[in-house]
DSSP file (Angstrom, degrees, kcal/mol; ACC not computed):
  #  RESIDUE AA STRUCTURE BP1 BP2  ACC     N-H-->O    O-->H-N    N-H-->O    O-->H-N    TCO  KAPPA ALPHA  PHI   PSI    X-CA   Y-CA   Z-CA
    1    1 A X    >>        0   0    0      0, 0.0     4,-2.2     0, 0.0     3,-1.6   0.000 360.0 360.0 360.0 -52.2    0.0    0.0    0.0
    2    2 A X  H 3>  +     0   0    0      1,-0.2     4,-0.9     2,-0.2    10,-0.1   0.612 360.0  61.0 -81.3   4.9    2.7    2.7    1.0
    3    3 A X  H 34 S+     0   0    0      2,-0.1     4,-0.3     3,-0.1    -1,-0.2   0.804 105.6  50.4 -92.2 -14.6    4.6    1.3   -2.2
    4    4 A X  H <4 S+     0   0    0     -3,-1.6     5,-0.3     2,-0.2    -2,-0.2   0.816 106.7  48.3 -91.6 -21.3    1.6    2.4   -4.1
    5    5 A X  H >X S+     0   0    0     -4,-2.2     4,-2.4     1,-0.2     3,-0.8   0.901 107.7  58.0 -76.8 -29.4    1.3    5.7   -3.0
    6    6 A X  T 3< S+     0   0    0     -4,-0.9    -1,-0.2     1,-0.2    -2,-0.2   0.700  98.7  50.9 -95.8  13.7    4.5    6.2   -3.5
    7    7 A X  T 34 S+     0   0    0     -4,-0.3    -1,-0.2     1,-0.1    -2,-0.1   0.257 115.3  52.7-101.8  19.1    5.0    5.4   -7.6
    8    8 A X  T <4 S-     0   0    0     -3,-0.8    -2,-0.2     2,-0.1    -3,-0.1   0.401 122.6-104.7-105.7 -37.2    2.0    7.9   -7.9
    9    9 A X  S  < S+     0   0    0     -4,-2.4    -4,-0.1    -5,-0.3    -1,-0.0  -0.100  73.4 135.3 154.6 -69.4    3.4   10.7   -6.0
   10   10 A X        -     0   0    0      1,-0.1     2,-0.3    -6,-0.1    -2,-0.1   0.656  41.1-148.1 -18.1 136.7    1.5   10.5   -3.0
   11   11 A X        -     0   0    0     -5,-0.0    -1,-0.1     1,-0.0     2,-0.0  -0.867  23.5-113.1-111.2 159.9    3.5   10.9    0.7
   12   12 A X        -     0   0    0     -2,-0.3     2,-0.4     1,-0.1   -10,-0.0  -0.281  46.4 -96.7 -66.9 172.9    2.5    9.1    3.9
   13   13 A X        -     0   0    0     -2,-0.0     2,-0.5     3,-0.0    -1,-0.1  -0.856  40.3-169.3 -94.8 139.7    1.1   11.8    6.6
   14   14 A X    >   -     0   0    0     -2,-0.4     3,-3.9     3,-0.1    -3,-0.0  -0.877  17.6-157.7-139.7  96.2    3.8   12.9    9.2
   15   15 A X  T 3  S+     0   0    0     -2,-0.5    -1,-0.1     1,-0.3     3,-0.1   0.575  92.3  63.4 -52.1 -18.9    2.6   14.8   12.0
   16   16 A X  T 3  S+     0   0    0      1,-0.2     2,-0.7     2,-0.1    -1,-0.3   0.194  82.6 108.4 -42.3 -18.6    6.1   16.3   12.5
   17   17 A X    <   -     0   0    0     -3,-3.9    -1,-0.2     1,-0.0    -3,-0.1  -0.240  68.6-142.3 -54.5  17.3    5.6   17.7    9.3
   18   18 A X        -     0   0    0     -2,-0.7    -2,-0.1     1,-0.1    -3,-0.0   0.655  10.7-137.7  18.0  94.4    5.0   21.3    9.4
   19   19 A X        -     0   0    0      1,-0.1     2,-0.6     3,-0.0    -1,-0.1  -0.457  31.4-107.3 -67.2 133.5    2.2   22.9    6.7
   20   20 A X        -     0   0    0      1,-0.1    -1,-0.1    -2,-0.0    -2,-0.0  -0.394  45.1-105.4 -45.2 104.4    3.4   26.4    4.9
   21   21 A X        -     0   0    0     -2,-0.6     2,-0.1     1,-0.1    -1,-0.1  -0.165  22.6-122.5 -29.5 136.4    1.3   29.1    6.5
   22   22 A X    >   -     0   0    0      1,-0.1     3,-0.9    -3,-0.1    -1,-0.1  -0.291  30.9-117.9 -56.5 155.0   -1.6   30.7    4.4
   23   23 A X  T 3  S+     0   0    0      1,-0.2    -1,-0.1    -2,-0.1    -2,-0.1   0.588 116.8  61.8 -89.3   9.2   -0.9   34.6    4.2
   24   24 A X  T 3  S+     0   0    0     17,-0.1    17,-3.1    16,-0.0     2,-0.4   0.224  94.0  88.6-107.7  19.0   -4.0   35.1    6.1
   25   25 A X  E <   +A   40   0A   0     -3,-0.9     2,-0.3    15,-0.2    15,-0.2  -0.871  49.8 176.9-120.3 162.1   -2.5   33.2    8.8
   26   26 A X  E     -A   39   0A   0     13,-2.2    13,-2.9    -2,-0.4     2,-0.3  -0.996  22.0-138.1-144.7 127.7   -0.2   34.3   11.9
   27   27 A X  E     -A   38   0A   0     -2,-0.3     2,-0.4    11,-0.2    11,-0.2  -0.634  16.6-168.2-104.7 174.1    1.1   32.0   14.7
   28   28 A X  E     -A   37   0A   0      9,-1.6     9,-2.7    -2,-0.3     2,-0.6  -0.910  17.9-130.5-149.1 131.9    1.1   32.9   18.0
   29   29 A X  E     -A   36   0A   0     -2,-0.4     7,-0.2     7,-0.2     6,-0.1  -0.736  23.8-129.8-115.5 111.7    2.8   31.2   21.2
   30   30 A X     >  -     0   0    0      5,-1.3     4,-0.6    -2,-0.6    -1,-0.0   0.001  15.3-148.5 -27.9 127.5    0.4   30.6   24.4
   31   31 A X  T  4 S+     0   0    0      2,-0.1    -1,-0.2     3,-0.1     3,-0.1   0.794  94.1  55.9 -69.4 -34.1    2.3   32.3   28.0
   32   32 A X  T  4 S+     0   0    0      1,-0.2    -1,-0.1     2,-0.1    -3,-0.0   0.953 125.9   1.3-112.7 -13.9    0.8   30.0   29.4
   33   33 A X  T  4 S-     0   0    0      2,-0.1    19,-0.3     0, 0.0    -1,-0.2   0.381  90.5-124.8 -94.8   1.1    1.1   26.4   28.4
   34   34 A X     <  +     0   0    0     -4,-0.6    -2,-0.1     1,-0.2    -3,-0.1   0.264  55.2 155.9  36.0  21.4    3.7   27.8   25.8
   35   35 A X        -     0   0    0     17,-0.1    -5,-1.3    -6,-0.1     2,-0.6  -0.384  50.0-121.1 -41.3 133.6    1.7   26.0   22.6
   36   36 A X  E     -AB  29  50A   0     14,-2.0    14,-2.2    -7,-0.2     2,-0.4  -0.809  35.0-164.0 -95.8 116.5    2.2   27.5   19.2
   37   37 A X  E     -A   28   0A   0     -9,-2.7    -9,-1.6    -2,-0.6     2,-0.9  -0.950   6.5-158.8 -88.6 108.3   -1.7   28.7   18.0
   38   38 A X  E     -A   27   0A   0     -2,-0.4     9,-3.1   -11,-0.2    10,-0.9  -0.704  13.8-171.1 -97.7 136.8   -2.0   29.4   14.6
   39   39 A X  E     -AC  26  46A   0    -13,-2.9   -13,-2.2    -2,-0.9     2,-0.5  -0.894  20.0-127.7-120.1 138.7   -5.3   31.8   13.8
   40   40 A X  E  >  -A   25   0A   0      5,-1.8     4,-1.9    -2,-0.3     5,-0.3  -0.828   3.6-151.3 -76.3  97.4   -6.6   32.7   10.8
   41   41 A X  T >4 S+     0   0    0    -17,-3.1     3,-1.3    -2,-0.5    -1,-0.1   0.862  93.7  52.8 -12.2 -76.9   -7.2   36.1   10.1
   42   42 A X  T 34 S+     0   0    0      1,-0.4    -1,-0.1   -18,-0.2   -17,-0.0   0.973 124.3  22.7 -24.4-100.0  -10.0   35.4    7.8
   43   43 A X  T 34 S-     0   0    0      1,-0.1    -1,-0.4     2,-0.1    -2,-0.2   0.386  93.4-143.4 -61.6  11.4  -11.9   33.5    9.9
   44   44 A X    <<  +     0   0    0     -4,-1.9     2,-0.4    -3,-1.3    -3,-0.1   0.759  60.4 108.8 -21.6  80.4  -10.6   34.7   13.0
   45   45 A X  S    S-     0   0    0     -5,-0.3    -5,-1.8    -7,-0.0     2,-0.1  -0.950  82.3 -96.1-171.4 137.3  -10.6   31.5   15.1
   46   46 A X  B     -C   39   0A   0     -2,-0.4    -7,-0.2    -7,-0.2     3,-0.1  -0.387  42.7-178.6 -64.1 129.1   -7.3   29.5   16.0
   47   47 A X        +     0   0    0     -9,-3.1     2,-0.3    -2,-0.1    -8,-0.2   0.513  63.6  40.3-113.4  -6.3   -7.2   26.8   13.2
   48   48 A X        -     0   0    0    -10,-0.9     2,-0.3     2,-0.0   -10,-0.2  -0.878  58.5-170.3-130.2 150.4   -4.0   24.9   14.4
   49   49 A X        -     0   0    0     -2,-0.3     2,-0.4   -12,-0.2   -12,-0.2  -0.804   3.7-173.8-142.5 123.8   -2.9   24.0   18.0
   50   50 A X  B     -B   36   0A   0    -14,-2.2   -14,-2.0    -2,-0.3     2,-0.4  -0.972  15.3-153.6-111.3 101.7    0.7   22.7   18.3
   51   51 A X        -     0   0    0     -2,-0.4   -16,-0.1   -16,-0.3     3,-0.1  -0.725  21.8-111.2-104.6 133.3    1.4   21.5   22.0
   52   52 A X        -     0   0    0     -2,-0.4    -1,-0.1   -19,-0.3   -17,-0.1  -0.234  30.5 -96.6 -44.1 129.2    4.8   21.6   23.2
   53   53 A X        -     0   0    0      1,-0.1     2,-0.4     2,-0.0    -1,-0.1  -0.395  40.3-132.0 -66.5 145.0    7.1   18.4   24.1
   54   54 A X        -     0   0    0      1,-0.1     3,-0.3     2,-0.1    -1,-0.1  -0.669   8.5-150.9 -80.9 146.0    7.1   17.6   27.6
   55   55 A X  S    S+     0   0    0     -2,-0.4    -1,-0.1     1,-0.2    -2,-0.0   0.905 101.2  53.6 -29.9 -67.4   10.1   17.1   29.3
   56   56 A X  S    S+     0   0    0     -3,-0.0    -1,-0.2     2,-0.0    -2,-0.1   0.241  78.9 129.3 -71.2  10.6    8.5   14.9   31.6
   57   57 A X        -     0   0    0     -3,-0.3     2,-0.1     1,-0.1    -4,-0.0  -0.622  61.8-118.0 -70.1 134.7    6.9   12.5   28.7
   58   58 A X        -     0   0    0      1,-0.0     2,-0.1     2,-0.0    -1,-0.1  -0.351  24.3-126.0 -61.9 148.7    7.7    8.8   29.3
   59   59 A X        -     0   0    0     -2,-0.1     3,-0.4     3,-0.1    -1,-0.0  -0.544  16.8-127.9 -73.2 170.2    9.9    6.7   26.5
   60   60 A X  S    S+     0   0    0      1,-0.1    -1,-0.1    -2,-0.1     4,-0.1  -0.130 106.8  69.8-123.6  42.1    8.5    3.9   25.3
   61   61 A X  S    S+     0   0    0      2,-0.1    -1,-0.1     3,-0.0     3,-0.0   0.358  96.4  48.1-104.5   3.3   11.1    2.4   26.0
   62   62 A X  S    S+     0   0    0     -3,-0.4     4,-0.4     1,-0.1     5,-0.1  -0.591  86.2  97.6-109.3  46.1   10.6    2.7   29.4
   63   63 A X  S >> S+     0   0    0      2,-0.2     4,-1.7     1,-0.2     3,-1.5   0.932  78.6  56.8-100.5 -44.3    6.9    1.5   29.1
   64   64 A X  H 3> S+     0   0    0      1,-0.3     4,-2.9     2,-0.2    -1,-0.2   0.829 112.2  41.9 -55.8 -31.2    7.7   -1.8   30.0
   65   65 A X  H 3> S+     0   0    0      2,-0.2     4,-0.6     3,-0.1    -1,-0.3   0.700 108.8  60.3 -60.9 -34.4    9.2   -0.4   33.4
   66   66 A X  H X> S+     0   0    0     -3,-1.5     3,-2.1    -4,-0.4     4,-1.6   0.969 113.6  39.0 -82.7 -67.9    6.2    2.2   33.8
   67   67 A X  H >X S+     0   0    0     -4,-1.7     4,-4.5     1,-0.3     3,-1.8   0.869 105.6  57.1 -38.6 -56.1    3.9   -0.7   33.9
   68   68 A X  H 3X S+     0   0    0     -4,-2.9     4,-1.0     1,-0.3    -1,-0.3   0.831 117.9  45.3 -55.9 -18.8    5.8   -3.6   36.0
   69   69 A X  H <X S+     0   0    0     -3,-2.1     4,-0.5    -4,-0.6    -1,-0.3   0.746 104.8  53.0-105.0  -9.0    5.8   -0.7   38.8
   70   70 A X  H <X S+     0   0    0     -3,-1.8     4,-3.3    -4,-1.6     5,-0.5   0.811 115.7  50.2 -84.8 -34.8    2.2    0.5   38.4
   71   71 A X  H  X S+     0   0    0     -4,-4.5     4,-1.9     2,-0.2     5,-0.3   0.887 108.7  49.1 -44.3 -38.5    1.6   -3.7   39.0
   72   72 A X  H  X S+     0   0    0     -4,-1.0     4,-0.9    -5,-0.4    -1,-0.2   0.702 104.5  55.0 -94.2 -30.1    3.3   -3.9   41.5
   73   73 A X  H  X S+     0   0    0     -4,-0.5     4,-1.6     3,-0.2    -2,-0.2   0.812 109.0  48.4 -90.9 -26.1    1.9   -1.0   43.2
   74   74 A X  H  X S+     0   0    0     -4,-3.3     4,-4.6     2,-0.2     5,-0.2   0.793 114.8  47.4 -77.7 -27.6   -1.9   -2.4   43.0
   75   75 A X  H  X>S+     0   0    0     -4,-1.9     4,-3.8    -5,-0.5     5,-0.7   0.975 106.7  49.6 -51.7 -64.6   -0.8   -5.6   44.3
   76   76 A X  H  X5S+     0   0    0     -4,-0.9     4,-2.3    -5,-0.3    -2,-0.2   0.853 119.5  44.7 -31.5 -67.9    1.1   -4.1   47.1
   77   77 A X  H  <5S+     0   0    0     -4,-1.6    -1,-0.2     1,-0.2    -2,-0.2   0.883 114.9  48.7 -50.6 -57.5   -2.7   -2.1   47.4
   78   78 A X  H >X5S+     0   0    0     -4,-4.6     4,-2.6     1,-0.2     3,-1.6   0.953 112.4  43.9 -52.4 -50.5   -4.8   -5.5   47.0
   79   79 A X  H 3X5S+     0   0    0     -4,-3.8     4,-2.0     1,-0.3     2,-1.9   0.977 110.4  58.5 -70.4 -24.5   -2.8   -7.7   49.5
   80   80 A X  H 3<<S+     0   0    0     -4,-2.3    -1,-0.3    -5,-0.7    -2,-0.1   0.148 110.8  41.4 -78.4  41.3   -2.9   -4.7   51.9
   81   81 A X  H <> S+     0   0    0     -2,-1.9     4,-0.5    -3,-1.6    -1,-0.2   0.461 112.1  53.1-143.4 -47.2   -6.9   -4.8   51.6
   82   82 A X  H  < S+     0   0    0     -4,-2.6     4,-0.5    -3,-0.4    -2,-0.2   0.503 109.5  51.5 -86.1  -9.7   -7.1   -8.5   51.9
   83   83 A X  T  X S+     0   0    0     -4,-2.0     4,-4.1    -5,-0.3     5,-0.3   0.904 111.6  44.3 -70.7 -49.7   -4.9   -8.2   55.0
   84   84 A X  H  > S+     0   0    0     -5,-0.3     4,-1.2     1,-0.2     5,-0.2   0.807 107.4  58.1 -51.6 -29.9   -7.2   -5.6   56.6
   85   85 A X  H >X S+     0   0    0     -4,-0.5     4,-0.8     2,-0.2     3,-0.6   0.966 108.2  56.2 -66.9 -43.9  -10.6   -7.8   55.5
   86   86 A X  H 3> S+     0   0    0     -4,-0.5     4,-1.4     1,-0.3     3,-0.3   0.950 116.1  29.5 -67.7 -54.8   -8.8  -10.6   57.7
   87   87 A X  H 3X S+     0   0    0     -4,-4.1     4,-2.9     1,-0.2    -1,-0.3   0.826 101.9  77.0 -84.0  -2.9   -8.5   -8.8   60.6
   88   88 A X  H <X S+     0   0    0     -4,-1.2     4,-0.8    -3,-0.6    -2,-0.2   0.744 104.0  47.6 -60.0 -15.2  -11.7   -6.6   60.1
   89   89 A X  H  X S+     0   0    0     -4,-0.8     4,-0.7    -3,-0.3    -1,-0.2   0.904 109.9  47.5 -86.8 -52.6  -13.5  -10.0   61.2
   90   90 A X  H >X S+     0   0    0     -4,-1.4     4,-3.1     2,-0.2     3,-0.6   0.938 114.6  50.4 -71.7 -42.7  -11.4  -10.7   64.1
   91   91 A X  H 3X S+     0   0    0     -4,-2.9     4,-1.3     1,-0.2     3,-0.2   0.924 110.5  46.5 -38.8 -70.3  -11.9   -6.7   65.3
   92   92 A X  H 3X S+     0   0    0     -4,-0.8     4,-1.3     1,-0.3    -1,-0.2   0.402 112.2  49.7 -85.7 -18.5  -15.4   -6.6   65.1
   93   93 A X  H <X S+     0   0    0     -4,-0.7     4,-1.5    -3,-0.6    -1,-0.3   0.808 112.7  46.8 -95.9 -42.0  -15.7   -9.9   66.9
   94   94 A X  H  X S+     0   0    0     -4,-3.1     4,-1.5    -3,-0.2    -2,-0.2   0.785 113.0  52.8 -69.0 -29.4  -13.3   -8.5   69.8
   95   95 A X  H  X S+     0   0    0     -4,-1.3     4,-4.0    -5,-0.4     3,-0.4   0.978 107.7  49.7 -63.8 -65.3  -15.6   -5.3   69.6
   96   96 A X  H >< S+     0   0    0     -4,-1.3     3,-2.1     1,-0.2     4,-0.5   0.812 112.1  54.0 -33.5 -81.2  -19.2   -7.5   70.2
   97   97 A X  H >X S+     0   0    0     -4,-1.5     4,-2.2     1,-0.3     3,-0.8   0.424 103.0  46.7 -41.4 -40.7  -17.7   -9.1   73.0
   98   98 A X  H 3X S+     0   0    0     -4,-1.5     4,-8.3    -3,-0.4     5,-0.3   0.912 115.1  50.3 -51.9 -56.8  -16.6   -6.4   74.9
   99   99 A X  H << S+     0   0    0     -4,-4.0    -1,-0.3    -3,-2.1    -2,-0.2   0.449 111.3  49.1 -54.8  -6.9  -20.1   -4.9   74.3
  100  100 A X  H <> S+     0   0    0     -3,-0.8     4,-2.2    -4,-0.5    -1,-0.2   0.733 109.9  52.2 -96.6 -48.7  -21.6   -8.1   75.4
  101  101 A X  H  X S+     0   0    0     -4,-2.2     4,-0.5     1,-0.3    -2,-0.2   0.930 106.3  49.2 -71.9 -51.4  -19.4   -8.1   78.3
  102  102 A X  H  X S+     0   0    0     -4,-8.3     4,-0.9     2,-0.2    -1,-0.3   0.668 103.8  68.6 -74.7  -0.3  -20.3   -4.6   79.5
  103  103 A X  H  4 S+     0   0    0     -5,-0.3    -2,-0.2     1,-0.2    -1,-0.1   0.947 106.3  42.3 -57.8 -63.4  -24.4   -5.7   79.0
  104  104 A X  H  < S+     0   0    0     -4,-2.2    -1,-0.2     1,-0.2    -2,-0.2   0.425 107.2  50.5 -96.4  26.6  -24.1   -7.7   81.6
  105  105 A X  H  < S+     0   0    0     -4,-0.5    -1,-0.2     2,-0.1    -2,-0.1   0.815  97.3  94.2 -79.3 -46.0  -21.9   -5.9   84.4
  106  106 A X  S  < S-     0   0    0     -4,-0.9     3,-0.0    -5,-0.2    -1,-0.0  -0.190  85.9-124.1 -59.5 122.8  -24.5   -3.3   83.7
  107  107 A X        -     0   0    0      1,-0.1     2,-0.7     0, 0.0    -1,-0.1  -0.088  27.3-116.6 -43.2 144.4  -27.6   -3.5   86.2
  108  108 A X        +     0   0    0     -4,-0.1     2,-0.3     2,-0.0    -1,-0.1  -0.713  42.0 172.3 -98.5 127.2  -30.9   -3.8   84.5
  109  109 A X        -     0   0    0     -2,-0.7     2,-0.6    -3,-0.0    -3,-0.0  -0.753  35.0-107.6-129.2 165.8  -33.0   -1.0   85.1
  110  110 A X        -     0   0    0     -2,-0.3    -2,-0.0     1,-0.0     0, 0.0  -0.942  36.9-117.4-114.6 120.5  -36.4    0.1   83.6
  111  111 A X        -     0   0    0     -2,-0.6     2,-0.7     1,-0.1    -1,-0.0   0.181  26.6-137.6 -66.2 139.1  -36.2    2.9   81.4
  112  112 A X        +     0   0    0      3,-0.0     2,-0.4     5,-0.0    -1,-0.1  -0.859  29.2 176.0-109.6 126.6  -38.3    6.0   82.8
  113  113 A X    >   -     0   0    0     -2,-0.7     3,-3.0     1,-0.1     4,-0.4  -0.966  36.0-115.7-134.4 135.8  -40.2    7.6   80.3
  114  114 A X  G >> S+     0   0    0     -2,-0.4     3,-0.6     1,-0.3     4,-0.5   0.650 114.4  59.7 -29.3 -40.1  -43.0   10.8   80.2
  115  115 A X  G 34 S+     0   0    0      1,-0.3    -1,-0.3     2,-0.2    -3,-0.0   0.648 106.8  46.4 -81.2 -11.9  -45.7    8.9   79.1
  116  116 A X  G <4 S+     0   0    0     -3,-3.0    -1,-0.3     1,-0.1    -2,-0.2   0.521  98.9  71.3-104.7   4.4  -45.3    6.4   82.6
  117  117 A X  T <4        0   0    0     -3,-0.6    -2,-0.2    -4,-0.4    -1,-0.1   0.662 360.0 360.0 -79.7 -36.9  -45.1    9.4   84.6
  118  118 A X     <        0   0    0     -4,-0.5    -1,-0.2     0, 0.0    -2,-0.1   0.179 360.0 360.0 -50.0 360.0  -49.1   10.2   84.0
């Protein structure tokens, strides 16, 4: 396919490519995100947006690397989740008891209310 386009003439597209300006166009570079905008006079509405490289962009040659540590950091999250469910049983069982245990120290009294007061 790209052998046919090129024995007619035809180029692939290459976003790195740069288009020749119209003469009704002007570019113009964002303070703040520093993007190059190019607006059309004519129409007067930004027809281009060219966003800067980051610095901070991963390789992808470090993708395999970016991943194994984002793995490694939801495991690390899951077992620490499935540790807490483990004891979340034994907790809640040490809690009842206690609560069980301080029902019955407490005397049993009958609850005074307005309406027995009549």
């Amino acid at each position: 396919m790209a052998r046919d386009r090129a024995k007619h003439g035809h180029r692939a597209y290459d976003k790195t490519e740069r288009m020749a300006p119209l003469k009704t166009e002007f570019e113009v570079q964002c303070p703040c995100c520093q993007a190059t905008l190019v607006i059309d006079q004519g129409l007067k509405r930004v027809v281009r947006h060219v966003e800067p490289e980051r610095a901070d962009m991963p390789k992808l040659d470090e993708a395999h690397q970016i991943l194994a540590e984002a793995k490694a950091r939801r495991d690390a999250l899951f077992e620490q989740s499935v540790a807490s469910e483990k004891t979340r049983g034994d907790a809640l069982s040490k809690r009842f008891e206690e609560a069980l245990k301080q029902a019955k120290e407490e005397p049993i009294t009958k609850p005074s209310r307005d309406f027995d007061l009549d």
